[in-house]
C-alpha positions as CSV (number, residue, x, y, z in Angstrom):
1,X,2.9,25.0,9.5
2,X,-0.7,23.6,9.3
3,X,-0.8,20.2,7.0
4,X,-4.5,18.1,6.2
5,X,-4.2,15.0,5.2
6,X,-7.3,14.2,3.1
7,X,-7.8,10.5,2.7
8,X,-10.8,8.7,1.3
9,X,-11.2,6.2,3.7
10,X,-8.4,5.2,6.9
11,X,-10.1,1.3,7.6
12,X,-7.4,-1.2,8.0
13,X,-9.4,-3.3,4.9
14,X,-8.4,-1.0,2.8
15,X,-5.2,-1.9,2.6
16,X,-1.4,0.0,2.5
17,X,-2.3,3.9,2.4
18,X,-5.0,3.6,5.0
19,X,-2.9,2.0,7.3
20,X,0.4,4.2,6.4
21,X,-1.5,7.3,7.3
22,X,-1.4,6.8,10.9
23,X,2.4,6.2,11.6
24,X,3.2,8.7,8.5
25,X,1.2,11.4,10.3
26,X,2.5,10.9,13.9
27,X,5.9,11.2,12.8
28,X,5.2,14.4,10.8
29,X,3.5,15.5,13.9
30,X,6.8,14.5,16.3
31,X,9.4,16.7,13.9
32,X,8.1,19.7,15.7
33,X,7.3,23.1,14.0
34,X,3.8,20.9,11.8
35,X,0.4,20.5,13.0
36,X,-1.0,17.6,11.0
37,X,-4.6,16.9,10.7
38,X,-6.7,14.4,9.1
39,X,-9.8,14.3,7.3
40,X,-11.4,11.3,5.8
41,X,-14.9,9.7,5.5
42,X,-16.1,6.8,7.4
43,X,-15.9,4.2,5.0
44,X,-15.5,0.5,6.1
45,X,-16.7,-1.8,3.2
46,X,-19.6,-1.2,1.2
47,X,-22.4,0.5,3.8
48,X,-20.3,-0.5,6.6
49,X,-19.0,2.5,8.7
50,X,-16.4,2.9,11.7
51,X,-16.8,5.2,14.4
52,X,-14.0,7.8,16.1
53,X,-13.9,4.9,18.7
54,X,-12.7,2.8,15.9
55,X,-9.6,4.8,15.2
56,X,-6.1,3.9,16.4
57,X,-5.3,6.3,19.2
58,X,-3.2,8.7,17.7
59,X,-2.3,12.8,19.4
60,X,-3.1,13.5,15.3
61,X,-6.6,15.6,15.3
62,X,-8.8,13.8,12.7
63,X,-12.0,14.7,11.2
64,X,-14.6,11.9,10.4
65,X,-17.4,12.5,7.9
66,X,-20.4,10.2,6.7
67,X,-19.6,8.5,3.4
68,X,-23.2,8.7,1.7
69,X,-22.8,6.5,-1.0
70,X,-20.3,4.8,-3.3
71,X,-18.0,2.5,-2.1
72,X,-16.0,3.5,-5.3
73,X,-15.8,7.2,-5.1
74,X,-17.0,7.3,-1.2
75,X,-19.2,10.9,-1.9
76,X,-19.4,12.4,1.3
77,X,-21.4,15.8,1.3
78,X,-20.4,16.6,4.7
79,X,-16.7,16.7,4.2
80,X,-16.9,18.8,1.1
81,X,-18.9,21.4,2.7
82,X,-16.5,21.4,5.4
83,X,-13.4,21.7,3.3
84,X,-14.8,25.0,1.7
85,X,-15.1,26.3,4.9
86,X,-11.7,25.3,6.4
87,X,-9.2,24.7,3.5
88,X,-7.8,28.1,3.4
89,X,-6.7,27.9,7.2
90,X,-3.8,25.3,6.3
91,X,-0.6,26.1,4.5
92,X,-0.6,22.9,2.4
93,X,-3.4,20.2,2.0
94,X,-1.8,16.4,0.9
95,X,-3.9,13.9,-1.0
96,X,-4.1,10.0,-1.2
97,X,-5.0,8.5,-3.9
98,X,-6.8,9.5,-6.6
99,X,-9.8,8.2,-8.7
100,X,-12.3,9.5,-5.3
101,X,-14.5,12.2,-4.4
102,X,-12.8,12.9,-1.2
103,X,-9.4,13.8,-2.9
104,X,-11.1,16.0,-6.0
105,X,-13.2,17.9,-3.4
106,X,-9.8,18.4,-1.4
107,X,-8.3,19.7,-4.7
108,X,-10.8,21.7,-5.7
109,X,-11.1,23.4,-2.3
110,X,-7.8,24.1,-2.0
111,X,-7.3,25.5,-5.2
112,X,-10.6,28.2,-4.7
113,X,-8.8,28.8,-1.0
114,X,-5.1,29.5,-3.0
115,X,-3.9,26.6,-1.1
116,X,-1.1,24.6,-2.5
117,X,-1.9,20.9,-2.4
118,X,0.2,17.6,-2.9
119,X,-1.0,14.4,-4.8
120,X,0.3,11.0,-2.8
121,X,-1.1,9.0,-6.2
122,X,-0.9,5.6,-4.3
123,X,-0.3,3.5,-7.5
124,X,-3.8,4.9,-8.9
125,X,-1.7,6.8,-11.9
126,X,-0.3,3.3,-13.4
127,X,-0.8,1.5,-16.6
128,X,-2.6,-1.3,-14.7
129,X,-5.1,1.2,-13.4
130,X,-6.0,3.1,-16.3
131,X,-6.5,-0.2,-17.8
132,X,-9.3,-0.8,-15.0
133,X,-12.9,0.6,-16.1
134,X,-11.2,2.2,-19.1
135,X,-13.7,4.5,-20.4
136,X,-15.2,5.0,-17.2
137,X,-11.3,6.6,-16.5
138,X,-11.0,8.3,-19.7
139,X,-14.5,10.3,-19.0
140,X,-13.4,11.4,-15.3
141,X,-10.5,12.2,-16.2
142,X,-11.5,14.7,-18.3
143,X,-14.2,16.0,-15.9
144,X,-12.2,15.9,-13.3
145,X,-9.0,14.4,-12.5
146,X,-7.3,16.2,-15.2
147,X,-7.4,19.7,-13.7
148,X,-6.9,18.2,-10.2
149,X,-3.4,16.6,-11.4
150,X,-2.1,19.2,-13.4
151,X,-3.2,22.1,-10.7
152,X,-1.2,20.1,-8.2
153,X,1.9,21.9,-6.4
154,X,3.8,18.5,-5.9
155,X,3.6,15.1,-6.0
156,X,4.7,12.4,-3.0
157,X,5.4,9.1,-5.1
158,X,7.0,6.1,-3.3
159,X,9.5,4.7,-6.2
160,X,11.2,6.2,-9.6
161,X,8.7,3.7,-11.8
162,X,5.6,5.7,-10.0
163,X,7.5,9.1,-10.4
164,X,8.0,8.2,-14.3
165,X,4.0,7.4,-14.0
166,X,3.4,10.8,-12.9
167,X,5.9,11.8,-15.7
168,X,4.1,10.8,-18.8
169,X,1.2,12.5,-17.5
170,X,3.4,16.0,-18.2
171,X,3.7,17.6,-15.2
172,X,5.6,20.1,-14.2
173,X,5.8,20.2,-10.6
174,X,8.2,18.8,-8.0
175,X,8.0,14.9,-8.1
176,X,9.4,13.6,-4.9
177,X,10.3,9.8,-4.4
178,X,9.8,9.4,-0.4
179,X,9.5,5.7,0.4
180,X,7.4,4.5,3.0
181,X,8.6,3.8,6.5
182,X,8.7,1.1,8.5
183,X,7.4,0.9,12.5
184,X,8.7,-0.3,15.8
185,X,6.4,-2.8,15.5
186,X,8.4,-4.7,13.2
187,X,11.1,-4.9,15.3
188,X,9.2,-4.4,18.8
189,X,6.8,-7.7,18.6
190,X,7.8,-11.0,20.1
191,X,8.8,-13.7,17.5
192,X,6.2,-16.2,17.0
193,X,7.6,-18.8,15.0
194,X,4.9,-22.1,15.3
195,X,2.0,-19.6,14.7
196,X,1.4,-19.9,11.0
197,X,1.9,-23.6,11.5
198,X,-0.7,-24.1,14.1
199,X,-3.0,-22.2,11.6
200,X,-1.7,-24.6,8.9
201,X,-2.0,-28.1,11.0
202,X,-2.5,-30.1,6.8
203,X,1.2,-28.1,5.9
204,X,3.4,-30.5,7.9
205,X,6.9,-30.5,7.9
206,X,6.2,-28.8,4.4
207,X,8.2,-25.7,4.2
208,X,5.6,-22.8,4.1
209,X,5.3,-20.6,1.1
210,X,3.4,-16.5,2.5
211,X,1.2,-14.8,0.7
212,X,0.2,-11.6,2.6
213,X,-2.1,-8.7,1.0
214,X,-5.7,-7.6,0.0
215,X,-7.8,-10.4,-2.3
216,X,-7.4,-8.5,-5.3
217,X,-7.0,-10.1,-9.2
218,X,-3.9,-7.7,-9.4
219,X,-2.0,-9.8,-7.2
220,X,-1.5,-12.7,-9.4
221,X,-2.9,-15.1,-7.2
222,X,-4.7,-16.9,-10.0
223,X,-2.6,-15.4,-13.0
224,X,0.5,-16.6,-11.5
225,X,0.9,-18.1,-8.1
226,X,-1.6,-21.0,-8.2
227,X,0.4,-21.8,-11.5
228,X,3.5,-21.6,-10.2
229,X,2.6,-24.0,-7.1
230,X,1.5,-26.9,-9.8
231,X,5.3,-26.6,-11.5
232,X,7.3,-26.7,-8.1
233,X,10.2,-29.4,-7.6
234,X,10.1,-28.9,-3.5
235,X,6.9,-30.2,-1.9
236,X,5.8,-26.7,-0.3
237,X,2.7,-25.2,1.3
238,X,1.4,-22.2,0.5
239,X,0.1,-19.6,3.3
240,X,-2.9,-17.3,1.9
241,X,-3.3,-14.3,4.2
242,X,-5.5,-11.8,3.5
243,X,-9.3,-10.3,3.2
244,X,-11.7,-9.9,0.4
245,X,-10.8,-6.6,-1.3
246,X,-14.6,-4.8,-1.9
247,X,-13.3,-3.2,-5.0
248,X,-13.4,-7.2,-6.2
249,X,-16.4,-8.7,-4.9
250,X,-16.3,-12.5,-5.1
251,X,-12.9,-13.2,-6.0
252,X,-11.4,-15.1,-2.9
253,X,-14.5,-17.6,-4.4
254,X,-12.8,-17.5,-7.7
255,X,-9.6,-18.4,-6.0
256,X,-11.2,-21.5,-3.9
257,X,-12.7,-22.3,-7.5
258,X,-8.8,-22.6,-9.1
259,X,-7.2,-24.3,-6.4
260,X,-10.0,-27.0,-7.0
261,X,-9.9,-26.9,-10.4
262,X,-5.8,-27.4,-10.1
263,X,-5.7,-30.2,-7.3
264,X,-4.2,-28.2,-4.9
265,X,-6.4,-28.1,-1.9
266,X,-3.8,-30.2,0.4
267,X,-0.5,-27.9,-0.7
268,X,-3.5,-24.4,0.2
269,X,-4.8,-22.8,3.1
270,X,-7.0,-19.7,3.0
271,X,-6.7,-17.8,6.2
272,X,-8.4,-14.8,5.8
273,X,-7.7,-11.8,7.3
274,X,-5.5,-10.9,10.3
275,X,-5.1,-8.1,12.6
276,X,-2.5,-5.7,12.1
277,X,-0.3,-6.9,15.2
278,X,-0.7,-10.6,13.8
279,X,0.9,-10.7,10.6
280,X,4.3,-10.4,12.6
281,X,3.7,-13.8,13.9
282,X,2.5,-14.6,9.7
283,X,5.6,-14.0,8.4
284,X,7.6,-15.3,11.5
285,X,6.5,-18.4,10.2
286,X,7.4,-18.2,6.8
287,X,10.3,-20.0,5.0
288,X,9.6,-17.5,2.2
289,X,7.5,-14.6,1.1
290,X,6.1,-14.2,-1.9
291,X,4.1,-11.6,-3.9
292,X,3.6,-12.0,-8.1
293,X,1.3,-8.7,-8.2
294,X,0.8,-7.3,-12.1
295,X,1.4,-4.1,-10.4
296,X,2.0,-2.4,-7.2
297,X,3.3,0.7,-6.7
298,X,5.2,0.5,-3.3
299,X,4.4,-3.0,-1.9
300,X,5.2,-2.3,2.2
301,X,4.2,-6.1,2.9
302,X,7.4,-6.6,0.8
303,X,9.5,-4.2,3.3
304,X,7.6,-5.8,6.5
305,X,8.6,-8.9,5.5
306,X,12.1,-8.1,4.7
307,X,12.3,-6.9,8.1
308,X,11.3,-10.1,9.5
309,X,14.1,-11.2,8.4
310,X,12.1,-13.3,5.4
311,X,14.1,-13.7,1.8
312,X,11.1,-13.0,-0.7
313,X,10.0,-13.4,-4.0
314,X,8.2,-11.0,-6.2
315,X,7.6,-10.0,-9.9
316,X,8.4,-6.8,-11.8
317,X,5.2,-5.0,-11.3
318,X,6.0,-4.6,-7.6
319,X,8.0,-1.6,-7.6
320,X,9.8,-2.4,-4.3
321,X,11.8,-4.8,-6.2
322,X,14.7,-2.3,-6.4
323,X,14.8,-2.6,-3.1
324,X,14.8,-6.0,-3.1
325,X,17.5,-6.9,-5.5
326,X,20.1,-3.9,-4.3
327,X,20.5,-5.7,-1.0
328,X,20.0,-9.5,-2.3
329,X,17.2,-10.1,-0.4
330,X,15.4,-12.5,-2.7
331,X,14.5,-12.5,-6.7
332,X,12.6,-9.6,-8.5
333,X,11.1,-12.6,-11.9
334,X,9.3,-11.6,-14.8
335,X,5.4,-12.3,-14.1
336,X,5.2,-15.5,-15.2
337,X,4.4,-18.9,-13.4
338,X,7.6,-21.1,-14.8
339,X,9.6,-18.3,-13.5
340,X,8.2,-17.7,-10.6
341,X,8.2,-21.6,-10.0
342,X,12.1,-21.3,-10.7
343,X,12.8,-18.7,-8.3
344,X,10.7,-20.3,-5.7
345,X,12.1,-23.6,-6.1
346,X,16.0,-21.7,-5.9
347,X,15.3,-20.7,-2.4
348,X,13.1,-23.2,-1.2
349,X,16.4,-25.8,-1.8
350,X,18.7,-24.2,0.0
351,X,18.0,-23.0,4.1
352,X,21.0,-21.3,4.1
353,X,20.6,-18.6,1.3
354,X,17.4,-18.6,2.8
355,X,18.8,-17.1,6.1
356,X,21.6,-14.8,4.5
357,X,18.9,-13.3,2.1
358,X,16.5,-12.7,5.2
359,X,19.2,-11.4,7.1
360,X,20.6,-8.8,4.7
361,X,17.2,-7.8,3.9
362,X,16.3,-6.7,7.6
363,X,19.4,-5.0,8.1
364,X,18.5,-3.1,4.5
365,X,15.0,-2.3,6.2
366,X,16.2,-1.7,9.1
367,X,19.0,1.2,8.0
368,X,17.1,3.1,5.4
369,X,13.0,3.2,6.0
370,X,12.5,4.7,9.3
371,X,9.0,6.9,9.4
372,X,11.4,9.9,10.8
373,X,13.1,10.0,7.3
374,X,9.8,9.7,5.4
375,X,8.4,12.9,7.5
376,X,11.5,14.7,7.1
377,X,11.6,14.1,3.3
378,X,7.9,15.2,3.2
379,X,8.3,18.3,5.4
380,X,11.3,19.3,3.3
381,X,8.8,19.3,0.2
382,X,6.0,21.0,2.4
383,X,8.5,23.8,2.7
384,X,9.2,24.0,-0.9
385,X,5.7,24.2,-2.4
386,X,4.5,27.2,0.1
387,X,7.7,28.8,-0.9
388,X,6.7,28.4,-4.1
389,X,3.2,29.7,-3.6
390,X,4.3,32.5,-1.6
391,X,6.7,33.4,-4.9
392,X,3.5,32.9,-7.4
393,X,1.4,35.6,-4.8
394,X,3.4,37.9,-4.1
């Protein structure tokens, strides 16, 4: 079986699905019995680019095309031409994200080539989202993403809330829920427990407080967190992790601007970005994780740092929180900051829960997200949409 993986863009600043392509591809590739490709564009930022030499060394083929403008919908001329040409030479094309060029040149190739393709919506199907640039979604949807959804031979969700997204868009095509997995690395790398610390020389003694993900308003940084740090009981410091997200230009100013503005520049530190390999030593020095996102559809920086061994905190829009509360590995709270300053103040006061919630959470992790289960899950739905294809043809 021949399977492309069409992605808009595969830079690490992009965030969760551009860095889950590359593990979730090898392992497709290492069942045996499916070639996996990739094609993407070379998107890195807006009119940044990476080159093949960029690109994690992977035995996955990938194909790398000039993004020409747009670092919204990444148009990349080069890539639709060459999906014409080659989409009918693979049994099944799968698709992240949606809302791009890339993906509705992938579906509409596929479907003039009587390919069956699969949508991997990547959170981009939720209320939050459709709230974003409302009219501007409305119109393309009706152009566009309309026919692209509803010709779709499957979808690849990562929780029930996304599948009930997909849902109440009235499809009628296999919804599978396949989480995410989680890599070696996580259990591989050498604890670093003094690093955040060093980074954070102002924290003290202070228990430290992580925040890990992509700058983006949707994270509740401002809405909630900031908030919530203002209401605490236990003197803690909080750990900001993370890059500017380019689809919010200017907010990590805004958030330097509220923590001003709320007299908390000696309980903050902004730390920017780290490398992938790095944020194993981030939440190694952790006394809690915490993420108050409006919404997220997966949230793998909730499994990572479950697996860590880190009890965490998050609100109801992260979808992971299932996950989270079956094993008692922290408190899923309603997004709001007296309730997230309750639950933070709960663990901060007490080192052992602390240590049985990280510990139960890492053996959760560790037992049921392996990237071999999410590649057989997907390969079993691979095998069920050509079936189905070869049932519509003949």
């Amino acid at each position: 079986m021949r399977v492309l993986q069409v992605i808009p863009a595969v830079a690490s600043r992009y965030g969760g699905p551009s860095t889950a392509i590359w593990p979730m591809t090898s392992a497709l590739q290492e069942l045996g019995g499916i070639d996996v490709e990739i094609a993407t564009t070379d998107a890195n930022g807006p009119g940044a680019r990476i080159n093949v030499t960029d690109l994690p060394k992977t035995a996955v083929p990938v194909h790398l095309f000039r993004r020409d403008r747009g670092e919204h919908l990444k148009y990349s001329r080069g890539l639709h031409q060459w999906l014409d040409v080659h989409a009918g030479e693979y049994d099944v094309i799968q698709t992240h994200s949606n809302w791009n060029y890339p993906v509705a040149a992938a579906c509409q190739s596929a479907r003039r080539a009587g390919v069956p393709y699969i949508i991997r919506p990547c959170g981009m199907l939720s209320d939050y989202t459709w709230q974003k640039s409302k009219w501007k979604k409305r119109i393309y949807w009706w152009l566009r993403e309309r026919s692209n959804v509803h010709h779709a031979a499957g979808f690849h969700v990562t929780s029930e809330d996304e599948r009930h997204e997909v849902l109440r868009l009235r499809v009628t095509v296999p919804i599978d829920v396949i989480p995410l997995g989680i890599g070696n690395d996580a259990w591989d790398s050498p604890v670093e427990s003094n690093w955040l610390r060093e980074q954070c020389p102002q924290a003290g003694k202070r228990p430290i407080l992580l925040f890990l993900s992509r700058m983006h308003p949707k994270k509740g940084i401002i809405d909630f967190l900031l908030p919530a740090l203002t209401r605490l009981k236990v003197d803690a410091f909080l750990a900001i992790v993370g890059g500017e997200d380019d689809h919010a230009p200017g907010f990590i100013r805004r958030v330097e601007h509220e923590i001003c503005r709320l007299r908390l520049s000696g309980q903050v530190a902004l730390l920017g970005p780290v490398s992938p390999h790095r944020r194993w030593a981030a939440f190694d020095g952790a006394d809690l994780f915490v993420l108050p996102s409006h919404s997220e559809n997966f949230g793998i920086v909730v499994a990572e740092a479950m697996a860590r061994g880190k009890p965490v905190v998050v609100t109801t829009g992260v979808q992971f929180g299932d996950h989270v509360s079956a094993c008692q590995a922290g408190t899923v709270v309603r997004p709001d900051s007296g309730a997230l300053a309750a639950a933070l103040d709960f663990w901060f006061s007490d080192p052992s829960r602390r240590a049985r919630a990280g510990e139960a959470g890492r053996q959760y992790i560790q037992h049921h997200f392996s990237w071999r289960q999410t590649a057989a899950s997907l390969a079993s739905l691979y095998r069920r949409v050509c079936h189905m294809q070869r049932r519509v043809v003949s």
